[in-house]
C-alpha positions as CSV (number, residue, x, y, z in Angstrom):
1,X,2.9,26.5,-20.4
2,X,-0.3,24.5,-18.7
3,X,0.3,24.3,-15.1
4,X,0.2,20.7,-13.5
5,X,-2.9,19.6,-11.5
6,X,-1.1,19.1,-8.3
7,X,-3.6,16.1,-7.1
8,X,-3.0,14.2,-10.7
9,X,0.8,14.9,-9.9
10,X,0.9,13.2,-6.6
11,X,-1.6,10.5,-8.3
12,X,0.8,9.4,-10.9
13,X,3.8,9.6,-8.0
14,X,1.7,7.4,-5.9
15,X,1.2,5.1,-9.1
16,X,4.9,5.1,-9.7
17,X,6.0,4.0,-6.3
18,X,3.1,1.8,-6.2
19,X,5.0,-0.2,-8.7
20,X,8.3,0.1,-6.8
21,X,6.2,-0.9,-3.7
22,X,3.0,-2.7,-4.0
23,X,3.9,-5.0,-6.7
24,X,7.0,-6.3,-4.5
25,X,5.1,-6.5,-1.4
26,X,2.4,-8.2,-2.9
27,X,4.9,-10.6,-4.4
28,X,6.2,-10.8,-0.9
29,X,2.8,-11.6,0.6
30,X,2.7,-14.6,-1.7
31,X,4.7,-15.8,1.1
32,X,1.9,-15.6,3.3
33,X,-0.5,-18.6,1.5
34,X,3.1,-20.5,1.2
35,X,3.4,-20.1,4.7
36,X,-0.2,-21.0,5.9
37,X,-0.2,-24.1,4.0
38,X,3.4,-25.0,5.1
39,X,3.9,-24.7,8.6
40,X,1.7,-25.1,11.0
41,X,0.0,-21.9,13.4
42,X,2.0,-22.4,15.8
43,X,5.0,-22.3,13.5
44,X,3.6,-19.3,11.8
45,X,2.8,-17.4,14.8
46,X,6.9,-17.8,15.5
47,X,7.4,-15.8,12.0
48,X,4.5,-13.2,13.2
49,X,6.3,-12.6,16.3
50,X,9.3,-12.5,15.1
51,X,9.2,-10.4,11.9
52,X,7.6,-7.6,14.9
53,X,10.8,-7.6,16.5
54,X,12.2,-6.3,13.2
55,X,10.4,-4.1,12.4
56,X,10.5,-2.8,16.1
57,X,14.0,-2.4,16.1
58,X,14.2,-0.9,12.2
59,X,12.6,2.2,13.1
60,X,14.8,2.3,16.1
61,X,18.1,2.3,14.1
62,X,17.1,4.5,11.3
63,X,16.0,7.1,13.8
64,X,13.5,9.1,11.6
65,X,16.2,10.0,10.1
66,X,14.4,9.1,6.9
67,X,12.3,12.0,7.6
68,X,14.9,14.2,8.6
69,X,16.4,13.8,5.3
70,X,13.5,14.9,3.1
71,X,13.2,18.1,5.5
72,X,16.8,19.3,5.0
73,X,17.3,17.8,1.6
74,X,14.8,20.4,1.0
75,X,17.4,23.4,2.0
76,X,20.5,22.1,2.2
77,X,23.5,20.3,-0.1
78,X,21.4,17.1,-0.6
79,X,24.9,14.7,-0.7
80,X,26.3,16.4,2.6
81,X,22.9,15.5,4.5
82,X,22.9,12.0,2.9
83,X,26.2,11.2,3.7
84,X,26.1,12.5,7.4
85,X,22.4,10.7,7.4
86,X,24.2,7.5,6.7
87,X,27.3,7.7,8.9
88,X,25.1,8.1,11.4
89,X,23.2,4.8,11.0
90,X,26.1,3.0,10.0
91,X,27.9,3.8,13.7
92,X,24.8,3.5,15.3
93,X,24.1,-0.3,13.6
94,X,27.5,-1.1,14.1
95,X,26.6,-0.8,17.7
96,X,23.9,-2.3,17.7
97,X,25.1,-5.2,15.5
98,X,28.2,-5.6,18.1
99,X,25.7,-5.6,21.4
100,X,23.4,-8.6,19.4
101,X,26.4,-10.3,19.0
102,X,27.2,-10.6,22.7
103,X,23.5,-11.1,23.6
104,X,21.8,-12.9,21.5
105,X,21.5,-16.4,23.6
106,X,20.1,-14.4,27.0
107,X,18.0,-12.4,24.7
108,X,16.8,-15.5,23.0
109,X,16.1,-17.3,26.7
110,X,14.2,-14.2,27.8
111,X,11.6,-14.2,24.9
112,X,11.5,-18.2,25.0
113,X,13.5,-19.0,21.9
114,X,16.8,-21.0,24.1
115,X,16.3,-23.5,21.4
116,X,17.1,-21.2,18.4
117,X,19.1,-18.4,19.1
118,X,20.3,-18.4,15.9
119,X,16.9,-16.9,14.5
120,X,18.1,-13.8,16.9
121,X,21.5,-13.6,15.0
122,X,19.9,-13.6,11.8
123,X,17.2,-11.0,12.5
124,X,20.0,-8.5,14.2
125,X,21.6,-8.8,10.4
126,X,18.1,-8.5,8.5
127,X,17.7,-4.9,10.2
128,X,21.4,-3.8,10.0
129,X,21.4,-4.2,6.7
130,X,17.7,-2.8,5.9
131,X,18.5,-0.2,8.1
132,X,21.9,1.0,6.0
133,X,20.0,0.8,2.9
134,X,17.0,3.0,4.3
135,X,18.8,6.4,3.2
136,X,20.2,4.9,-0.1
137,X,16.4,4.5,-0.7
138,X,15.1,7.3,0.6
139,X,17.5,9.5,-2.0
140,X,16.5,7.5,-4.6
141,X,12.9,8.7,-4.1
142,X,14.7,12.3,-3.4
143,X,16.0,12.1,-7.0
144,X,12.4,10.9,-8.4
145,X,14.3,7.4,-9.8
146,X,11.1,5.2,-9.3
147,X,12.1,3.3,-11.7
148,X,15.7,1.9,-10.1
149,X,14.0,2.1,-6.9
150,X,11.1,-0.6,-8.4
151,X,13.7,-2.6,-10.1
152,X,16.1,-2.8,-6.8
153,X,12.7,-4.0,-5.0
154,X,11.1,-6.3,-7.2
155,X,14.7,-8.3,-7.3
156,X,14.7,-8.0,-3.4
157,X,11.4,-9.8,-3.3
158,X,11.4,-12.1,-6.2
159,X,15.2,-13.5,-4.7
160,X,13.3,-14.2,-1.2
161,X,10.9,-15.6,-2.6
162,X,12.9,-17.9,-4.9
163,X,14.8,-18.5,-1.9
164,X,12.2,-19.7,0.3
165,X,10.9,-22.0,-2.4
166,X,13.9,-23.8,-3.1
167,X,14.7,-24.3,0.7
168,X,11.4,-25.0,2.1
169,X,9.3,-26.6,-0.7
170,X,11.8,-27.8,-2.9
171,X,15.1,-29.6,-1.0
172,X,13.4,-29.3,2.4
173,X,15.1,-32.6,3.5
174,X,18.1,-31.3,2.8
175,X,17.3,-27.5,4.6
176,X,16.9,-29.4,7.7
177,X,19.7,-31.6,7.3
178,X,22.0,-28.5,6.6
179,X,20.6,-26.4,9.3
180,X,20.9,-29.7,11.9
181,X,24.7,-29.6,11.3
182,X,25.1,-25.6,11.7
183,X,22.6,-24.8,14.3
184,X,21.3,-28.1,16.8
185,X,18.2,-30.6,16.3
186,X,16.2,-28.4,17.6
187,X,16.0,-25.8,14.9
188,X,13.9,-26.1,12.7
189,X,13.0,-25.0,8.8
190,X,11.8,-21.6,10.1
191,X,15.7,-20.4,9.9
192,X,15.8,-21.0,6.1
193,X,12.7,-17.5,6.3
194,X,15.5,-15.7,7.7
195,X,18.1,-17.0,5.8
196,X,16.1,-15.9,2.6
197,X,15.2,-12.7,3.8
198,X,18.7,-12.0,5.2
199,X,20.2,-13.4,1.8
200,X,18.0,-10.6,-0.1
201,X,18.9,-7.4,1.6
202,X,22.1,-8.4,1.0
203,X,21.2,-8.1,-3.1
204,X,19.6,-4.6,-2.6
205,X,22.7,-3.5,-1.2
206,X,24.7,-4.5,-3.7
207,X,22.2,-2.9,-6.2
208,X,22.1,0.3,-4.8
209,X,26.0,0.9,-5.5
210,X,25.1,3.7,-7.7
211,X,23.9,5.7,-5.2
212,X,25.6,4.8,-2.3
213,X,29.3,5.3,-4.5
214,X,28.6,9.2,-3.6
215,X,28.7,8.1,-0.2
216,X,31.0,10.4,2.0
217,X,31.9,9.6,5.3
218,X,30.8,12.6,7.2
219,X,29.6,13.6,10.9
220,X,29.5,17.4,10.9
221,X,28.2,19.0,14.0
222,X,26.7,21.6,11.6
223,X,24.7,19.6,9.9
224,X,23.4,16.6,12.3
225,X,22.6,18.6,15.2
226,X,19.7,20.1,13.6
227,X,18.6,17.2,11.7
228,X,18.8,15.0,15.1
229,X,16.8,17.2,16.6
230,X,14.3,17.0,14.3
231,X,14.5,13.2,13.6
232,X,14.5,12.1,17.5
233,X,10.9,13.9,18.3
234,X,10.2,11.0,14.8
235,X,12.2,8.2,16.6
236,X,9.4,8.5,19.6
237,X,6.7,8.8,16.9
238,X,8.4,5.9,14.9
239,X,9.0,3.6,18.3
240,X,5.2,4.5,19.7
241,X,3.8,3.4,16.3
242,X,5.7,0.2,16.5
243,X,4.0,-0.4,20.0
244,X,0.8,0.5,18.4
245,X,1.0,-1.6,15.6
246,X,3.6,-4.7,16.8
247,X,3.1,-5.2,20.5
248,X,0.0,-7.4,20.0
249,X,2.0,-9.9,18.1
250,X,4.3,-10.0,20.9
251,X,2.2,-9.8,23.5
252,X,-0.6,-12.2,22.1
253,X,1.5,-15.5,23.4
254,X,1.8,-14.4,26.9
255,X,-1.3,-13.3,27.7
256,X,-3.5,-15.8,26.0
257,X,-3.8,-19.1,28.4
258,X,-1.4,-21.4,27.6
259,X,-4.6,-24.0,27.2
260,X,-6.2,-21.7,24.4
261,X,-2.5,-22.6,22.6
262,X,-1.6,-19.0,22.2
263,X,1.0,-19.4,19.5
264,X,-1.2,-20.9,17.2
265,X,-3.7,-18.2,18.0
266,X,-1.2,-15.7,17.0
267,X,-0.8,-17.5,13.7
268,X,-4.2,-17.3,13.2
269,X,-4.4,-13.2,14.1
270,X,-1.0,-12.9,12.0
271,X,-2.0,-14.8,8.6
272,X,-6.1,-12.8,9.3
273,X,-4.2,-9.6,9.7
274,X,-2.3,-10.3,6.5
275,X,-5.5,-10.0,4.8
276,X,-5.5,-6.0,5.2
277,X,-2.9,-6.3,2.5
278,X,-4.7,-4.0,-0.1
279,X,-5.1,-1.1,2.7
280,X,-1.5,-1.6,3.8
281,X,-0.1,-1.7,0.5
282,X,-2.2,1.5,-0.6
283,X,-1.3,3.6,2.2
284,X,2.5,2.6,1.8
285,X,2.4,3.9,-2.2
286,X,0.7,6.9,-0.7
287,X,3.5,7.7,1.9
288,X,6.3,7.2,-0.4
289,X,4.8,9.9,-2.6
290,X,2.8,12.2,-0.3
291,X,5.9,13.0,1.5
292,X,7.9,14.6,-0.8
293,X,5.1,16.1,-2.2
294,X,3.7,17.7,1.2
295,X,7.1,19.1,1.6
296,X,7.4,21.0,-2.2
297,X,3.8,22.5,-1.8
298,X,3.8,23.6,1.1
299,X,5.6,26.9,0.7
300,X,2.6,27.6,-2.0
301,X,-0.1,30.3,-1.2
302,X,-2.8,28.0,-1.3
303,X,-1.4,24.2,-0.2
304,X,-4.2,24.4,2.8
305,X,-7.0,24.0,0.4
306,X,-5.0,21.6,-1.9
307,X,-4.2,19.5,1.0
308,X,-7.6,19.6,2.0
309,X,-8.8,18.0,-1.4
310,X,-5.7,15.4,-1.2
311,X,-7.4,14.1,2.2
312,X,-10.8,13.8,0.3
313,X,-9.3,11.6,-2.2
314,X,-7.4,9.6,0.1
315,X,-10.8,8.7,2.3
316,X,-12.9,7.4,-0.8
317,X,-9.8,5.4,-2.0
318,X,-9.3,3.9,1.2
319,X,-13.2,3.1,1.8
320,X,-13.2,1.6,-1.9
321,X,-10.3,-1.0,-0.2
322,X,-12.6,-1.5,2.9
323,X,-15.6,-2.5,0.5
324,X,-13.6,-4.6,-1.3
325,X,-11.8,-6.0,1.3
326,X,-15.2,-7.0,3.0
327,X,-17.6,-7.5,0.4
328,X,-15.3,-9.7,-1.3
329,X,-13.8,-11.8,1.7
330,X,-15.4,-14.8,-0.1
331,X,-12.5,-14.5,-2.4
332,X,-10.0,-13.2,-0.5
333,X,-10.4,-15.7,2.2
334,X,-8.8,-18.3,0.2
335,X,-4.9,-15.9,0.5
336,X,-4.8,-18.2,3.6
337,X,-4.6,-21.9,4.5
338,X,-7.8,-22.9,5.1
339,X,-6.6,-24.0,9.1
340,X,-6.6,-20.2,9.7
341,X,-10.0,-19.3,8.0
342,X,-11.7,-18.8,12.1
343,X,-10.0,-15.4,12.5
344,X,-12.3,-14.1,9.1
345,X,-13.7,-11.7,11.3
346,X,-11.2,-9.5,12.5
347,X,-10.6,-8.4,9.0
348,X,-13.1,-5.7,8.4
349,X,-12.3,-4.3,11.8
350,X,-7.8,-4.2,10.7
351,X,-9.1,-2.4,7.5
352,X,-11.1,0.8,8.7
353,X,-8.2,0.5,11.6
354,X,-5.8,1.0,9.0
355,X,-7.5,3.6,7.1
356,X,-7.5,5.5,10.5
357,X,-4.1,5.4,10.4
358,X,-3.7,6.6,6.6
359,X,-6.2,9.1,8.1
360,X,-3.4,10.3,10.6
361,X,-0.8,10.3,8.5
362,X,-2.5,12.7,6.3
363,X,-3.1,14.9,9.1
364,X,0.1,14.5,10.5
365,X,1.8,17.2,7.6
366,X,1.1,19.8,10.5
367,X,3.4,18.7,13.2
368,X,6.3,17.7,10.0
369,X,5.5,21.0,8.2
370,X,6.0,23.4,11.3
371,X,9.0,22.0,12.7
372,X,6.8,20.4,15.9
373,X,7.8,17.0,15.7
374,X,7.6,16.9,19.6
375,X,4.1,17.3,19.7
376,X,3.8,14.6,17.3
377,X,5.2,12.7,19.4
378,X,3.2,13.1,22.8
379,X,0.2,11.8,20.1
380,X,1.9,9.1,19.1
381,X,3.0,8.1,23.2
382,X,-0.2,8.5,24.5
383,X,-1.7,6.1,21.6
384,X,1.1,3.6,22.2
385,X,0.1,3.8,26.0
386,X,-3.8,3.5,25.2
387,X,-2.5,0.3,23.3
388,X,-0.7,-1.4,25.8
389,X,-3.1,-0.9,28.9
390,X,-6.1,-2.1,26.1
391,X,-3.7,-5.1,24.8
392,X,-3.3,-6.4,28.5
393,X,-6.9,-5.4,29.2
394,X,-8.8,-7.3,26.5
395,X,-6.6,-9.7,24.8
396,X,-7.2,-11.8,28.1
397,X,-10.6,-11.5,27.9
398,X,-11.3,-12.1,24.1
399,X,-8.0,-13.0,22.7
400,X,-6.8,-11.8,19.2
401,X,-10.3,-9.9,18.6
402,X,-9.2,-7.6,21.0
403,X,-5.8,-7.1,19.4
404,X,-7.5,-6.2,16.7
405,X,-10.2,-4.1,18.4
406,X,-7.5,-1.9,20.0
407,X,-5.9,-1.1,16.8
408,X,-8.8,0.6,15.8
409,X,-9.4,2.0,19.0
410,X,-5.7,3.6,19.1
411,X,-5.8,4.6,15.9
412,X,-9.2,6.6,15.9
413,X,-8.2,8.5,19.0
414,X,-4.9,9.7,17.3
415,X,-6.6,10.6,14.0
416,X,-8.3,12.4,15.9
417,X,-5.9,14.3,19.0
418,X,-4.5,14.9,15.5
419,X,-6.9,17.0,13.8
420,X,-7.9,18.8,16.4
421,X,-4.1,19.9,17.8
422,X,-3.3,20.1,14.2
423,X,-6.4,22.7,13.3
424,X,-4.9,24.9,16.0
425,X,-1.5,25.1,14.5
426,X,-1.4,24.8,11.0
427,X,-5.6,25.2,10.1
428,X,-6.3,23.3,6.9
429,X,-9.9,23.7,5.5
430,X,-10.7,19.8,5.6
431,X,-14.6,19.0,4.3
432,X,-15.8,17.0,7.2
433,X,-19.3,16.9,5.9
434,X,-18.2,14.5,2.9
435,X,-16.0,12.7,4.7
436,X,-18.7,11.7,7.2
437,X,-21.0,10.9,4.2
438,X,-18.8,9.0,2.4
439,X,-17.6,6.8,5.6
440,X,-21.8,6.3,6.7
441,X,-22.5,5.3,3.4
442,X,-19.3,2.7,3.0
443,X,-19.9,1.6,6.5
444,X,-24.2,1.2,5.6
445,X,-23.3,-1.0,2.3
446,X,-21.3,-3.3,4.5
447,X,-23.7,-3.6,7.1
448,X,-26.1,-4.4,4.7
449,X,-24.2,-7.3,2.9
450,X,-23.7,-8.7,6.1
451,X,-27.4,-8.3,7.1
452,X,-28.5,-9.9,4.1
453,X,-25.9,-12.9,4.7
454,X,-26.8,-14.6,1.2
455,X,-25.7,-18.4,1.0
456,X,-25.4,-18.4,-3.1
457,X,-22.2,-17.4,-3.2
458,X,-22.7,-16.2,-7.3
459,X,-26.1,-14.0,-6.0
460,X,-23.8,-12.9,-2.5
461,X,-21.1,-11.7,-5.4
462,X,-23.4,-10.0,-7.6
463,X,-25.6,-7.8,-4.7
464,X,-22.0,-6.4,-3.4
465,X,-20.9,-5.9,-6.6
466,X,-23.6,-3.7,-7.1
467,X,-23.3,-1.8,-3.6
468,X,-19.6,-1.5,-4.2
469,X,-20.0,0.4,-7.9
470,X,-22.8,2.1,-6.4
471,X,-20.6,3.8,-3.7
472,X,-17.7,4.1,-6.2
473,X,-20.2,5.9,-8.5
474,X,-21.5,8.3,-5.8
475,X,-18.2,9.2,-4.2
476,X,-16.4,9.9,-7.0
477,X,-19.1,11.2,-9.3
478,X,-20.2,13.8,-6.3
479,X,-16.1,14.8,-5.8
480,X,-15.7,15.0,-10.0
481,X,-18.8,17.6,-10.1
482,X,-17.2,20.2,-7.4
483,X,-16.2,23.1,-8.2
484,X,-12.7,23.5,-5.6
């Protein structure tokens, strides 16, 4: 029997989740041009702010547990370590659900939302229930059922969506007649986004019953010790990259003047920062599969070098995003309300940030591989650190540029801590010289477009069109012809 290329394998994987992932986020980011033309940027930064928060506090009550999963899935009775995986999220949510309760008006006071604490209810429910559902998930893609895990998803997104339509755009009057009676004047149709979203992860619960009827209600000491000691070094690393990729869209508003009108600049970064959709999207599909898959080779005599070639791969698919990303902003301007269209430049700088980071995350199979989750961790602190003390050092000075600035400040250092801790521990034979080619020659062809700064848009079009297939010819022509 023909042995399986290893790199199409995890190709086609990343394909197959692409369609469990990028087609519902990019459905979902169709809320993103709704929203721009909608509400106005300082009602948009609200939903940038706020949808940090949540994903703050998701990785804090799934507890890389996630992660943990995979690892002892690997060696262990897969529906024991699901079940005491989710009983320990569900008590843990359950607290956490309880404490909101209580809270949520000084909580809303304290981050200036007295008006509408309801939006804090609402959000402590969004994560609850994404947060119960994250190991549900995360055995689906255990069990390789793409195809449920697409379906469960796309509904997910497609019922938001629906819902926002019909409560925003379509009966609006009535929205903010309905929410007047239930929550004050002084809300306002923003609740109906959390509504929606709150509405729709209470769907994907319901259609992942046929994984979470094996559920077992289990806490053995046997069994969750081990995995919480491995998970909690990936909490840190989970909580520091929150820092590192939220804290600017909570920060932004109280360290801009209040005469520069800092929520509407945070709409501005927020719907700009949106337009790094392609890179985000690409590196999700690619975490959904490479994780599974870094775990099953790596027991194989010769996973260095095929990890190696993976990371080759991943660097001219994510520089093919930048170059489209950039070289075609002309187009991809117009996913935004035109009101917003002053932040454009941010946007090259967010996607070779982000690549940075898909960078890391490929490197990052050292510390997950080896047990050392800790040292991940002191990386991933001393980059959420370096972003904090940058945030409150240059978003006063240039405002969201430097938000976006420090991301790709943060995220070069760690890609690189990373590869150089990581070459000392687990040595994997990566081909720097390429990689440095590749990136000069992506980073040249975009400097040159923007040199050039051609006003027909139709001849602007047609020279990158030809600088992109040139670099997508060379890259992946001069990686067909080796010889691994």
């Amino acid at each position: 029997m023909k042995e399986i290329n290893p790199i199409k394998s995890l190709a086609g994987q990343t394909v197959v989740y692409g369609m469990g992932t990028i087609l519902p986020r990019l459905l979902n980011y169709l809320l993103v041009p709704f929203y721009t033309r909608i509400f106005e940027k300082e009602v948009y930064g609200q939903i940038t702010e706020l949808y940090a928060y949540i994903a703050f506090f998701l990785v804090f009550l799934t507890f890389g547990m996630e992660t943990a999963f995979f690892r002892f899935a690997q060696k262990g009775d897969p529906k024991r370590i699901f079940s005491n995986a989710l009983s320990s999220i569900i008590i843990t949510t359950f607290g956490f659900l309880l404490a909101m309760f209580f809270l949520y008006e000084p909580i809303a006071q304290a981050i200036h939302y007295a008006g509408n604490p309801e939006f804090i209810v609402f959000i402590a429910i969004i994560v609850s229930l994404d947060a119960i559902t994250a190991i549900p998930f995360a055995m689906l893609r255990k069990q390789n059922k793409a195809r449920l895990f697409a379906i469960i998803k796309l509904v997910n997104v497609s019922f938001n969506i629906g819902l926002n339509i019909l409560f925003i755009l379509v009966f609006p009057r009535f929205s903010k007649d309905l929410a007047d009676v239930f929550f004050g004047r002084d809300t306002n149709l923003v609740v109906w986004v959390f509504i929606s979203n709150l509405l729709a992860s209470f769907v994907s619960m319901l259609m992942l019953w046929p994984v979470l009827k094996s559920f077992r209600w289990e806490i053995s000491r046997e069994i969750l010790k081990p995995m919480l000691n491995y998970a909690l070094p990936v909490l840190v690393v989970g909580l520091a990259g929150m820092v590192i990729e939220m804290s600017d869209k909570i920060l932004l508003k109280y360290l801009i003047p209040e005469a520069q009108n800092p929520m509407a600049q945070l709409g501005i970064y927020g719907a700009n920062y949106k337009l790094g959709i392609l890179m985000t999207l690409f590196i999700q599909m690619f975490r959904y599969a490479a994780e599974p898959f870094f775990f099953a080779e790596a027991e194989k005599k010769k996973s260095p070098e095929l990890f190696a070639k993976v990371m080759n791969y991943f660097v001219i698919a994510g520089l093919l995003i930048f170059l489209m990303g950039t070289l075609y902003i002309d187009i991809f301007k117009y996913f935004i309300g035109e009101n917003y269209h002053e932040g454009l430049g941010i946007v090259p700088v967010v996607l070779m940030a982000n690549l940075f980071y898909g960078i890391y995350f490929n490197l990052s199979i050292w510390y997950k591989l080896t047990d050392r989750t800790g040292d991940g961790a002191k990386i991933s602190v001393a980059g959420a650190i370096l972003t904090i003390v940058l945030n409150l050092a240059l978003i006063p000075v240039i405002g969201y540029h430097g938000a976006a600035w420090v991301h790709f400040i943060c995220y070069f250092f760690m890609m690189i801590a990373s590869y150089i801790w990581g070459q000392k521990v687990y040595p994997i034979p990566y081909q720097l010289k390429p990689i440095f080619l590749y990136t000069a020659i992506a980073v040249l062809f975009f400097g040159i477009s923007s040199y050039l700064d051609i006003e027909s848009l139709t001849l602007k079009l047609t020279v990158n069109t030809i600088l992109f297939l040139s670099f997508a010819s060379f890259s992946l022509g001069r990686e067909y012809k080796k010889k691994y």
